[in-house]
DRENVO-130433 format. One line per field, with one value per residue (C-alpha): residue number from 1; residue in three letters; x negated, y, z. Coordinates in steps of 0.02 Angstrom, whole numbers. Last residue first. Example, Ala and Ser with C-alpha at 12.3 -4.5 7.8 and 13.67 -1.06 7.14 Angstrom:
num c(2 | 1)
residuo c(SER | ALA)
xx c(-684 | -615)
yy c(-53 | -225)
zz c(357 | 390)
end
This chain:
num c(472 | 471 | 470 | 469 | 468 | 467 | 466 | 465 | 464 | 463 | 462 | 461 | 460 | 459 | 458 | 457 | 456 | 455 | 454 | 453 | 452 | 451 | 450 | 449 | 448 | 447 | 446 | 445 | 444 | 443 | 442 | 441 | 440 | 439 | 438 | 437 | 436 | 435 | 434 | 433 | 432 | 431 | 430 | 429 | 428 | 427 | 426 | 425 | 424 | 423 | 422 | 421 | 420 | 419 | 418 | 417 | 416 | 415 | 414 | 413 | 412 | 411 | 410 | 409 | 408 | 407 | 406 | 405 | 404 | 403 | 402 | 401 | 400 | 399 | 398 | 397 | 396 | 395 | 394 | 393 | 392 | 391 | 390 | 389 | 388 | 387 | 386 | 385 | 384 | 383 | 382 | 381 | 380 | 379 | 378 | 377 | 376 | 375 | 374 | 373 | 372 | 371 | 370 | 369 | 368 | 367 | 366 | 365 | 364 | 363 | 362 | 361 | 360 | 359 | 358 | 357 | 356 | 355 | 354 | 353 | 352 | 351 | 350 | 349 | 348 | 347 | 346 | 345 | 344 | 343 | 342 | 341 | 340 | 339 | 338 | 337 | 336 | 335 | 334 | 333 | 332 | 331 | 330 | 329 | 328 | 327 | 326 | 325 | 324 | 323 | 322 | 321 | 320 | 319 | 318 | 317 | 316 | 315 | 314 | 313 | 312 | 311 | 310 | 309 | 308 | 307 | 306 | 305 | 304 | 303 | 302 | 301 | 300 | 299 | 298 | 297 | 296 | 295 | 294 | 293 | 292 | 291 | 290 | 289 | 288 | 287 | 286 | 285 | 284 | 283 | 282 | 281 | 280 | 279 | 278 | 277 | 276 | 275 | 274 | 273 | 272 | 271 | 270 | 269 | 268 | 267 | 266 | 265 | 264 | 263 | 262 | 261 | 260 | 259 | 258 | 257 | 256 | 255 | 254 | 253 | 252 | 251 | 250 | 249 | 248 | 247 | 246 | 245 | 244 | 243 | 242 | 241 | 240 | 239 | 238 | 237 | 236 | 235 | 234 | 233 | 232 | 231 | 230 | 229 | 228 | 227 | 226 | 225 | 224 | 223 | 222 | 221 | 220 | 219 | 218 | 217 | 216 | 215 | 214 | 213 | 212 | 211 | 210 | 209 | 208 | 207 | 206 | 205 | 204 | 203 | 202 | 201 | 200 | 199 | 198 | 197 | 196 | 195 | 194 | 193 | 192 | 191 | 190 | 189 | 188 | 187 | 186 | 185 | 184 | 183 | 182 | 181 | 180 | 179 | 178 | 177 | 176 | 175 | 174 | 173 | 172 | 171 | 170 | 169 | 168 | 167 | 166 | 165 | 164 | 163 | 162 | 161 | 160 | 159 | 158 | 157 | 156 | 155 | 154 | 153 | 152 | 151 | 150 | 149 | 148 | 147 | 146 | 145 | 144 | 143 | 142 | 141 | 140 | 139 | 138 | 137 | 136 | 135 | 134 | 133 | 132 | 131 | 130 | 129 | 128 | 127 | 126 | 125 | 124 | 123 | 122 | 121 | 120 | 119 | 118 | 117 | 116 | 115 | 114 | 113 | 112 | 111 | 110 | 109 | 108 | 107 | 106 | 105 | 104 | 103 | 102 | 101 | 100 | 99 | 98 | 97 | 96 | 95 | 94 | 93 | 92 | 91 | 90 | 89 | 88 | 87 | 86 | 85 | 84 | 83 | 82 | 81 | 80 | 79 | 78 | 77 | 76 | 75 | 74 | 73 | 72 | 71 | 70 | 69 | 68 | 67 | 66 | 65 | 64 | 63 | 62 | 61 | 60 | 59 | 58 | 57 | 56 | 55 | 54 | 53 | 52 | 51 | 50 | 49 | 48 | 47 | 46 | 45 | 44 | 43 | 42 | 41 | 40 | 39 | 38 | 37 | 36 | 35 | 34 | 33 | 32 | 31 | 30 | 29 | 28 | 27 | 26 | 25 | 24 | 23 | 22 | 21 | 20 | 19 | 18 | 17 | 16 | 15 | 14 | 13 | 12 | 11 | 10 | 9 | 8 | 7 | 6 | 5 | 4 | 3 | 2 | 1)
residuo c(UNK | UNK | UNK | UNK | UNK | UNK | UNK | UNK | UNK | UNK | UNK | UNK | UNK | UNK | UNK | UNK | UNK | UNK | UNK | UNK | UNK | UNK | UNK | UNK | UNK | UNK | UNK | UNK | UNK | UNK | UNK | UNK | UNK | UNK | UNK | UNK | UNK | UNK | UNK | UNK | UNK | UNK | UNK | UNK | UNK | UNK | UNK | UNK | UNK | UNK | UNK | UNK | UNK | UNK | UNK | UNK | UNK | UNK | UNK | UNK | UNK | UNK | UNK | UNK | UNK | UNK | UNK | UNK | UNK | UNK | UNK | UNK | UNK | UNK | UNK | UNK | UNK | UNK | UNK | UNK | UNK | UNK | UNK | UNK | UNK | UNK | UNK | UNK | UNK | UNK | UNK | UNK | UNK | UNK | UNK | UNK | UNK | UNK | UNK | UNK | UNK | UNK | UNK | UNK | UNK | UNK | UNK | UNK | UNK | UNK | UNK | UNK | UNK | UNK | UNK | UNK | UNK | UNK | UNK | UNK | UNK | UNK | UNK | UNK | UNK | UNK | UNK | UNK | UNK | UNK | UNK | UNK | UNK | UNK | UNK | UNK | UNK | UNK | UNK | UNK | UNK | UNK | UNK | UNK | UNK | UNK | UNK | UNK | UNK | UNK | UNK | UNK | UNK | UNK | UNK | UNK | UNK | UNK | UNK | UNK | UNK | UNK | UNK | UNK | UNK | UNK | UNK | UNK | UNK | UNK | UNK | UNK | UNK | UNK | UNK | UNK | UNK | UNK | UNK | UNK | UNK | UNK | UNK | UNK | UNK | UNK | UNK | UNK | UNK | UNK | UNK | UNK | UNK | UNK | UNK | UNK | UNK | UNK | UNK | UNK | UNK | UNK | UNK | UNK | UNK | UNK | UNK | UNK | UNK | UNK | UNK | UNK | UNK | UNK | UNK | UNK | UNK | UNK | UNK | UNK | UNK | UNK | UNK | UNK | UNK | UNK | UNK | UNK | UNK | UNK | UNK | UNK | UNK | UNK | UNK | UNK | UNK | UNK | UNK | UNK | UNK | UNK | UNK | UNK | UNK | UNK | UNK | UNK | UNK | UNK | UNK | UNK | UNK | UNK | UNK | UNK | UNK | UNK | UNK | UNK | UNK | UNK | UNK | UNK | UNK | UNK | UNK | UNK | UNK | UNK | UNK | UNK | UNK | UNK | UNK | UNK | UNK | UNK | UNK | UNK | UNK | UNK | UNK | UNK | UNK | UNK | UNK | UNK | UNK | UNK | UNK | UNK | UNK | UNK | UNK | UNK | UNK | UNK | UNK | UNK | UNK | UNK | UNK | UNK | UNK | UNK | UNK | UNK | UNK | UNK | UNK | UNK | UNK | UNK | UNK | UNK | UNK | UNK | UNK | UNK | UNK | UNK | UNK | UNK | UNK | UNK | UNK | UNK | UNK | UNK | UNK | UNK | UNK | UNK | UNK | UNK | UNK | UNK | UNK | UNK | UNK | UNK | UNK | UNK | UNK | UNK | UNK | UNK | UNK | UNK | UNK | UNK | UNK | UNK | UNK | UNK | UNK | UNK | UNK | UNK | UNK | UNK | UNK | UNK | UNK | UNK | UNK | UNK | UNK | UNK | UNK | UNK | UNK | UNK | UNK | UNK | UNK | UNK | UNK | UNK | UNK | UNK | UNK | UNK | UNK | UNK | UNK | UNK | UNK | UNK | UNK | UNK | UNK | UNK | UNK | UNK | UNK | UNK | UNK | UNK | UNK | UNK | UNK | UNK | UNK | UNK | UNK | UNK | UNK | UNK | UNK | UNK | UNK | UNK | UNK | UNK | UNK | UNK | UNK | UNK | UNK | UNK | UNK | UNK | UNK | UNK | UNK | UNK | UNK | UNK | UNK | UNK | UNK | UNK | UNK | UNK | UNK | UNK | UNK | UNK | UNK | UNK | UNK | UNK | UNK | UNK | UNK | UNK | UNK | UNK | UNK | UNK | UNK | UNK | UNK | UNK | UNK | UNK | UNK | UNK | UNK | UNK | UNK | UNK | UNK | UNK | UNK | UNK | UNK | UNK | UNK | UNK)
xx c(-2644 | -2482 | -2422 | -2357 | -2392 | -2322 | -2204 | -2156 | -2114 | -2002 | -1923 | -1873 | -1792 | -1651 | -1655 | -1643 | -1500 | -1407 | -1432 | -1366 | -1223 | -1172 | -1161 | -1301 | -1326 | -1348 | -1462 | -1565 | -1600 | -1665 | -1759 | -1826 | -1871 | -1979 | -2097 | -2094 | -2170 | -2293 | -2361 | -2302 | -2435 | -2411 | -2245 | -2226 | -2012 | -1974 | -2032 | -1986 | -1800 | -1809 | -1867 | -1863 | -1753 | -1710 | -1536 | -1475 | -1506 | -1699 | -1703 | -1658 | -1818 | -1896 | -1806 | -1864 | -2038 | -2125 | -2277 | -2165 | -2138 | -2294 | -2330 | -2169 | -2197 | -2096 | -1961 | -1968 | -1780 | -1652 | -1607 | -1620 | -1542 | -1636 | -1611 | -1462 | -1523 | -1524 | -1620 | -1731 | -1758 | -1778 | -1924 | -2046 | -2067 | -2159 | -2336 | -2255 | -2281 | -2369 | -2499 | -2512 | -2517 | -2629 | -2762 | -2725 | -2781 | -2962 | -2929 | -2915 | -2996 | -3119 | -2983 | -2977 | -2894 | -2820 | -2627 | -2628 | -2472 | -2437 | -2448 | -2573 | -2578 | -2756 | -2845 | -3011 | -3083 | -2981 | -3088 | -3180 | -2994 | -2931 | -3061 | -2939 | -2782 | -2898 | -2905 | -2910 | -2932 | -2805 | -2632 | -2553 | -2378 | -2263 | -2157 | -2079 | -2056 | -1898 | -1877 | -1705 | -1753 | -1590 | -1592 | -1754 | -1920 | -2073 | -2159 | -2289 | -2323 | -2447 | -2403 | -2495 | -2598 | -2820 | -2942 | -2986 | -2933 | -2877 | -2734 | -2664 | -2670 | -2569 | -2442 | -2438 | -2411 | -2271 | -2169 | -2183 | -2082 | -1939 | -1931 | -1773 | -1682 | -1752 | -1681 | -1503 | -1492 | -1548 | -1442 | -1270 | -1337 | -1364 | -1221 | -1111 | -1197 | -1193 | -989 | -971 | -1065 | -931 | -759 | -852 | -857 | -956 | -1121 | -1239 | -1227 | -1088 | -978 | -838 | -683 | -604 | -430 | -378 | -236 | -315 | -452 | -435 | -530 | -562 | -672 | -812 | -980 | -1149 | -1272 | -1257 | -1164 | -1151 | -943 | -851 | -795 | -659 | -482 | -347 | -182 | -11 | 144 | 298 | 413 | 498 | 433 | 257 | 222 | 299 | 170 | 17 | 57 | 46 | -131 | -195 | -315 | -437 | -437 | -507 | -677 | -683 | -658 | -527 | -434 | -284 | -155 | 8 | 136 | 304 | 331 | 520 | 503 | 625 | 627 | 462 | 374 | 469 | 354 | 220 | 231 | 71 | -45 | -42 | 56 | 122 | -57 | -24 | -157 | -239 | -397 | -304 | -177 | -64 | -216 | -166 | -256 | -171 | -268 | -359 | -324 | -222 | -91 | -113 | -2 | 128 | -3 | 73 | 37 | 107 | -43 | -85 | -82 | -265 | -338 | -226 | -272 | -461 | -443 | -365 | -474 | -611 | -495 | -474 | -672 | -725 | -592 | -421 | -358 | -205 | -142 | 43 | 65 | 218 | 256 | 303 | 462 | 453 | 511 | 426 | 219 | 227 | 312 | 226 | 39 | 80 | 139 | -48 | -137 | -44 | -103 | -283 | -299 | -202 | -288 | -476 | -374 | -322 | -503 | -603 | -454 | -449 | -640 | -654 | -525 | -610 | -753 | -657 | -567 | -721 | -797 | -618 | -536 | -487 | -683 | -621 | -794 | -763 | -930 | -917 | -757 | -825 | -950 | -880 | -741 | -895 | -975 | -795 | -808 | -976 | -926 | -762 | -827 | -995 | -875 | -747 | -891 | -955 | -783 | -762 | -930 | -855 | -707 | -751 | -760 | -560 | -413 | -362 | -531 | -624 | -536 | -653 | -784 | -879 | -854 | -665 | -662 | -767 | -633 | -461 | -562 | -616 | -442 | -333 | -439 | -438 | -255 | -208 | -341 | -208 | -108 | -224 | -144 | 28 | -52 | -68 | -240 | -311 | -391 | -561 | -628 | -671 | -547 | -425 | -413 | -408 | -244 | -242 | -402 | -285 | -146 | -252 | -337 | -179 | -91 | -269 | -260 | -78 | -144 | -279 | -173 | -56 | -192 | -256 | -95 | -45 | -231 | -205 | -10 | -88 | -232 | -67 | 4 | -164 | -201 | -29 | -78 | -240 | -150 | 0)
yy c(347 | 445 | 570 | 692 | 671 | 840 | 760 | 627 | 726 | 861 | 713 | 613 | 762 | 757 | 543 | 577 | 698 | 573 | 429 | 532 | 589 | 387 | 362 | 257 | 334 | 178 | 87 | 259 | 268 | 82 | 138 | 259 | 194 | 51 | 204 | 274 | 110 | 96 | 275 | 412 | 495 | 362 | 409 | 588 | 592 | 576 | 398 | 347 | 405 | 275 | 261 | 129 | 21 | -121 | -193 | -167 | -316 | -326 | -160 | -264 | -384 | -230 | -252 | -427 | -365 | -396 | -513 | -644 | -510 | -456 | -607 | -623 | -464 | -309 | -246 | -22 | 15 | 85 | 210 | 154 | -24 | -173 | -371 | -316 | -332 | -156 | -117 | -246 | -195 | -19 | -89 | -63 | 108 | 98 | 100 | 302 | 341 | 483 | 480 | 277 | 265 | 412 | 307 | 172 | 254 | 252 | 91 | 49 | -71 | 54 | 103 | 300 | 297 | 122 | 58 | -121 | -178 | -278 | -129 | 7 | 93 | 164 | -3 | 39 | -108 | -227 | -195 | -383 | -455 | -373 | -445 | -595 | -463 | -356 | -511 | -408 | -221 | -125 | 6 | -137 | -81 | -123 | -296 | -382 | -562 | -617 | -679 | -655 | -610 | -531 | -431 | -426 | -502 | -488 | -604 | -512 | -482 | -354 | -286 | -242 | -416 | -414 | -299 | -132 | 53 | 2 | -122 | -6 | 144 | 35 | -22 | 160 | 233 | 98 | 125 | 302 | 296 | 185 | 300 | 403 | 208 | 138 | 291 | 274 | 83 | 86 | 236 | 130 | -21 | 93 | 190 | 43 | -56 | 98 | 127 | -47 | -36 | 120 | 24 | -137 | -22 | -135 | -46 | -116 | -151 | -274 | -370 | -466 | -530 | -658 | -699 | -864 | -851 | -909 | -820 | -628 | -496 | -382 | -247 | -191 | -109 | -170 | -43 | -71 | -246 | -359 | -418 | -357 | -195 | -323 | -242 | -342 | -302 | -355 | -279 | -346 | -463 | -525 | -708 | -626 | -522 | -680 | -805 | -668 | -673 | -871 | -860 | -756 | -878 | -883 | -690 | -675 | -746 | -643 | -492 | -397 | -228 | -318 | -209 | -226 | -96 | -30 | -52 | 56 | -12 | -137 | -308 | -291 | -236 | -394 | -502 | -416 | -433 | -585 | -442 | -371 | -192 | -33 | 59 | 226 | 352 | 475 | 428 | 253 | 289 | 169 | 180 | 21 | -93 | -245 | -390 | -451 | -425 | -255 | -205 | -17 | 146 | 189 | 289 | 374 | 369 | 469 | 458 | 630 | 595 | 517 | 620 | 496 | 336 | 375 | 413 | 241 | 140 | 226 | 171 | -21 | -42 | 50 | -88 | -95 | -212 | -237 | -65 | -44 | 69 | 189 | 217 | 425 | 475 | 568 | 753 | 844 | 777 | 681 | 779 | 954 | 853 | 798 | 997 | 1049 | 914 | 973 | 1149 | 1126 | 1019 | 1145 | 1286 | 1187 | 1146 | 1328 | 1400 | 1305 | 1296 | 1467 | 1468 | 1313 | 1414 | 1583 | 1502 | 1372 | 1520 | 1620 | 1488 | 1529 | 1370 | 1391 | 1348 | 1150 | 1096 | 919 | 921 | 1119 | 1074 | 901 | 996 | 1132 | 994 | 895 | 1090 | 1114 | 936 | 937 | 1119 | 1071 | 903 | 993 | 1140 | 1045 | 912 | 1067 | 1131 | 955 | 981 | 1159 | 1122 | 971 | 766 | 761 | 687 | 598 | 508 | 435 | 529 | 688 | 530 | 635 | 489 | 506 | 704 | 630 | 522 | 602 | 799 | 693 | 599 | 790 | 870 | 762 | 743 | 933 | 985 | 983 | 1097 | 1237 | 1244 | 1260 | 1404 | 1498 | 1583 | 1701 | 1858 | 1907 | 2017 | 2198 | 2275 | 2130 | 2199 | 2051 | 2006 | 1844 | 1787 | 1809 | 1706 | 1568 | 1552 | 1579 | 1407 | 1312 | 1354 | 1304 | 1134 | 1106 | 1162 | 1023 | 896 | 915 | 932 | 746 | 692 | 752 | 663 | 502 | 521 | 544 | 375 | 292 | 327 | 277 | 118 | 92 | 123 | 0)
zz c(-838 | -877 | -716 | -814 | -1045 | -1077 | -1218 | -1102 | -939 | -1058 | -1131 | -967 | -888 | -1020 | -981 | -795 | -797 | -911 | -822 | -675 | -767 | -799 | -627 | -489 | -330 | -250 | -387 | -410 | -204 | -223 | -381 | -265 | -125 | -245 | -315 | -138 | -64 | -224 | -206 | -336 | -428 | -552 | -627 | -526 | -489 | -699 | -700 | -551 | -558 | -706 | -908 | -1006 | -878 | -789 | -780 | -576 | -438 | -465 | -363 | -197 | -207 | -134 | 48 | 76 | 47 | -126 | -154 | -266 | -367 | -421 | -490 | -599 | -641 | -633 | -758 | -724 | -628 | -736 | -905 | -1073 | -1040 | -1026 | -1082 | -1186 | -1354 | -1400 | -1226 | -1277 | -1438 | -1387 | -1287 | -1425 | -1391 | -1227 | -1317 | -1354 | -1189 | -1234 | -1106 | -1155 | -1336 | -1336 | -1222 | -1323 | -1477 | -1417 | -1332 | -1134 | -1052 | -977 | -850 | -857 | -693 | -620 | -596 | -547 | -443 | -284 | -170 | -123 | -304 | -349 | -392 | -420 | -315 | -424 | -560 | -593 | -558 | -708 | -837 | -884 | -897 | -1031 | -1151 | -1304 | -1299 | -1213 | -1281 | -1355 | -1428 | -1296 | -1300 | -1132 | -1130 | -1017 | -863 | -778 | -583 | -532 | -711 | -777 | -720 | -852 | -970 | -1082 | -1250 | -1322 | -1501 | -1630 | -1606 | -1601 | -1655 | -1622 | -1687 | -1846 | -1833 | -1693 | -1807 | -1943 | -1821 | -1748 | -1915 | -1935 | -1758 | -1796 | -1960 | -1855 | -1719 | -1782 | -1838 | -1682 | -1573 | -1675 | -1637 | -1465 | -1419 | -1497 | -1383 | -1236 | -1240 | -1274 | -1087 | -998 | -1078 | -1028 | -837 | -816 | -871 | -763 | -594 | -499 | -461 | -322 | -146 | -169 | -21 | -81 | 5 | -103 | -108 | -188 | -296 | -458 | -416 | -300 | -270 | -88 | -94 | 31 | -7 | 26 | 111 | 317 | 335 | 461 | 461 | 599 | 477 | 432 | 487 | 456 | 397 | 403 | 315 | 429 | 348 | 522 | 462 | 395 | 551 | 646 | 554 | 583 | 770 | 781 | 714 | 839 | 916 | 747 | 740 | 927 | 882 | 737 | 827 | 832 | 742 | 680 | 596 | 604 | 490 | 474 | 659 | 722 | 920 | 1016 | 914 | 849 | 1013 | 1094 | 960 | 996 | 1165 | 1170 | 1105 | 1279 | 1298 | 1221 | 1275 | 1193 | 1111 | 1181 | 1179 | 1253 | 1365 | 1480 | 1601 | 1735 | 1581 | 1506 | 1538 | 1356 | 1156 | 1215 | 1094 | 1028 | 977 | 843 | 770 | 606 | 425 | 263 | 176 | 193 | 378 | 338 | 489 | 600 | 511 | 537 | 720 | 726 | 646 | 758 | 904 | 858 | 810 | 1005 | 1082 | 1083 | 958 | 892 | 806 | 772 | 625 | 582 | 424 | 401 | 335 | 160 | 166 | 290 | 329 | 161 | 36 | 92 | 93 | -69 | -125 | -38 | -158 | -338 | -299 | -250 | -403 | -493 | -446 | -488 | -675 | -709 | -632 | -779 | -900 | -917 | -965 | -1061 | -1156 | -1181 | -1262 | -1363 | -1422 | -1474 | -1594 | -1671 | -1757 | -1934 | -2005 | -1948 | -2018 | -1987 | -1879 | -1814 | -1730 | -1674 | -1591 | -1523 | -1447 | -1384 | -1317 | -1236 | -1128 | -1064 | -967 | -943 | -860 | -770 | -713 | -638 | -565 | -475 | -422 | -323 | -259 | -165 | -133 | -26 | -96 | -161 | -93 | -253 | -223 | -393 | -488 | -523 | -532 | -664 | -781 | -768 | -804 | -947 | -1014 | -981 | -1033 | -1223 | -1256 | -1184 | -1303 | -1448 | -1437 | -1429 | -1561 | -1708 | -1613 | -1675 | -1843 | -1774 | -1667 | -1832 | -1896 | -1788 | -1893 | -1878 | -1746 | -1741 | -1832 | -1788 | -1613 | -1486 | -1398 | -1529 | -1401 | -1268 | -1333 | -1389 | -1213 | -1134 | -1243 | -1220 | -1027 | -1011 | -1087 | -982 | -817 | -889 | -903 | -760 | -652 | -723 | -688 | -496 | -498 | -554 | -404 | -295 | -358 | -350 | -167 | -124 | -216 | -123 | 38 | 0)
end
């Protein structure tokens, strides 16, 4: 019932977005017809604008989405919520430039799509704020509120319970608690009442208005209750339980369900499938198009390669993908032949302090290597992997086997996510980084993960690359 109240009002806050979007494009053409024609050229008809209804409302539904404006109906603050605002309309008007200046649709005014993103800018945060105070109207004087009966009375029972109470948006309401042991003399709990032992519940039932049971206990306690969930279900009384008693500090909580068995699953990484298939169609349609642009490159460095020093164009080697999937990495060979045997003899340069090799002005290095590598143009190569699903553009560097089996408990957490061209590590100092901070943040990359940052960290990846920061 939460979840779908939740989606309900989150329906309303896309309903109010797309209608202060709309009342925006209607002012926005208005006000740029106010303009004197004597200094600005003549707006066509609004029939002939109408044509950018459906693109608009297709390209502010998606990237609103992607900006997780919908994520909570009840919003992350004013302030970050007015952020993502700006970073959708923002995205969204230069697309609709775009497109406008792609099918050369010469009718629409480059000023218009100016004026609009600005209307719809402070139209869409007043209708957010809008649509949210007329929910809070419906549920705190119109609709009834459900009142919950809390079992449980210990420190799990009353945060549940402070929660519920600033979630009155919801159209909750404290009933009060059932002790699990003796009832207490105190018939107050933080302020809350003490109705009695969890064996009244059934004379609660019969002589209070109970919408809702939830079980704050331990797991202990669970197993012995058994009884109470049968008369909850016989009386038809929504039942909950609450299961924060499971050890978890990064994971998140959802419940699924197979074939009718529910599942309770606990995920510290990124589960949002709509999200991991645009990654996944970004990626493949990136792949294609950087391949394509590359593809003169990857020949002049073929033939530099071949020139420089003997031995293969490219240098093979096995790496650990996804959850520990091997698979052979390729990078235009930056060393001379057999550089991995005559690793051991230069272990005392080592500047990294973990289980990986990183040395200054390593002697194993080629002439054309050496460009290969400040560039980061050996990297190239892994488009095909990325295209082929085995890396995406943006994620953790693949490790070696070798150097895996030498990382903490902790490390073994940033195999989880798809590894990556480029990462946070990449753009945060490459090698200037130590190995500790280099794994902190692909951990901090895997729990922040969205589709913007990718983004972010693929626009800062081209400035780093063409200035060749923290290359060895």
């Amino acid at each position: 019932m939460l979840k779908q109240r939740a989606k309900i009002f989150t329906f309303f806050l896309f309903l109010g977005d797309l209608g202060a979007t709309f009342l925006a494009f209607i002012f926005a053409y208005w006000f740029r017809g106010a303009f004197p024609q004597e200094s600005y050229a003549a707006l066509f008809p609004f029939s002939w604008y109408l044509i950018l209804i459906l693109p608009i409302f297709l390209a502010w539904s998606i990237l609103f989405y992607l900006m997780g404006l919908y994520r909570s109906w009840r919003g992350q603050g004013f302030g970050k919520e007015t952020w993502g605002v700006f970073k959708a309309v923002f995205i969204s008007s230069l697309l609709l430039g775009f497109t406008v200046f792609a099918l050369k649709y010469q009718f629409v005014s480059r000023l218009f799509i100016f004026i609009f993103a600005l209307f719809d800018l402070f139209l869409v945060i007043a209708a957010r704020v809008s649509t949210r105070r007329l929910i809070l109207l419906f549920n705190r004087n119109i609709e009834r509120f459900r009142m919950i009966l809390i079992v449980g009375t210990e420190g799990r029972a009353i945060a549940l319970a402070q929660n519920i109470e600033s979630h009155k948006d919801l159209g909750l309401k404290i009933l009060g608690f059932l002790s699990t042991g003796e009832l207490s003399s105190h018939k107050k709990l933080n302020g809350y009442s003490v109705l009695g032992v969890a064996s009244d519940l059934s004379r609660i039932l019969e002589t209070e208005v109970v919408d809702e049971v939830i079980f704050a206990i331990s797991q202990e306690q669970l197993k012995q209750m058994e009884d109470l969930f049968l008369l909850c279900e016989e009386r038809g009384i929504t039942t909950r339980v609450a299961l924060n008693f499971f050890p978890h500090i990064i994971a998140k909580t959802h419940l699924e369900e197979l074939d009718g068995v529910p599942l309770l699953t606990f995920s510290a990484t990124p589960k949002n499938e709509l999200l991991l298939f645009l990654r996944r169609l970004f990626d493949f349609m990136g792949s294609i198009v950087l391949m394509a642009i590359f593809s003169p490159i990857f020949l002049l460095i073929a033939l530099l390669i071949r020139l420089d020093s003997p031995g293969p164009i490219i240098y093979r080697q096995v790496r650990c993908g996804l959850n520990g999937r091997k698979f052979t990495l390729y990078k235009f060979r930056s060393m001379v032949q057999g550089a991995e045997m005559k690793q051991n003899d230069l272990l005392a340069h080592n500047l990294m302090n973990g289980p990986v090799f990183k040395m200054k002005n390593d002697p194993r290095v080629t002439r054309i290597g050496k460009f290969l590598r400040k560039s980061s143009l050996d990297e190239l190569p892994q488009l095909i992997h990325v295209f082929k699903g085995d890396m995406s553009l943006v994620g953790p560097r693949p490790p070696l086997p070798e150097e895996v089996e030498k990382y903490e408990g902790w490390q073994r957490r940033k195999l989880s996510m798809k590894p990556g061209i480029t990462g946070l590590w990449q753009v945060s100092g490459r090698n200037q980084i130590d190995f500790d901070q280099w794994m902190k943040l692909d951990l901090e990359y895997i729990d922040n993960w969205s589709l913007w940052l990718d983004f972010k960290i693929l626009l800062k990846t081209i400035p780093i690359v063409l200035l060749g920061r923290g290359a060895m």
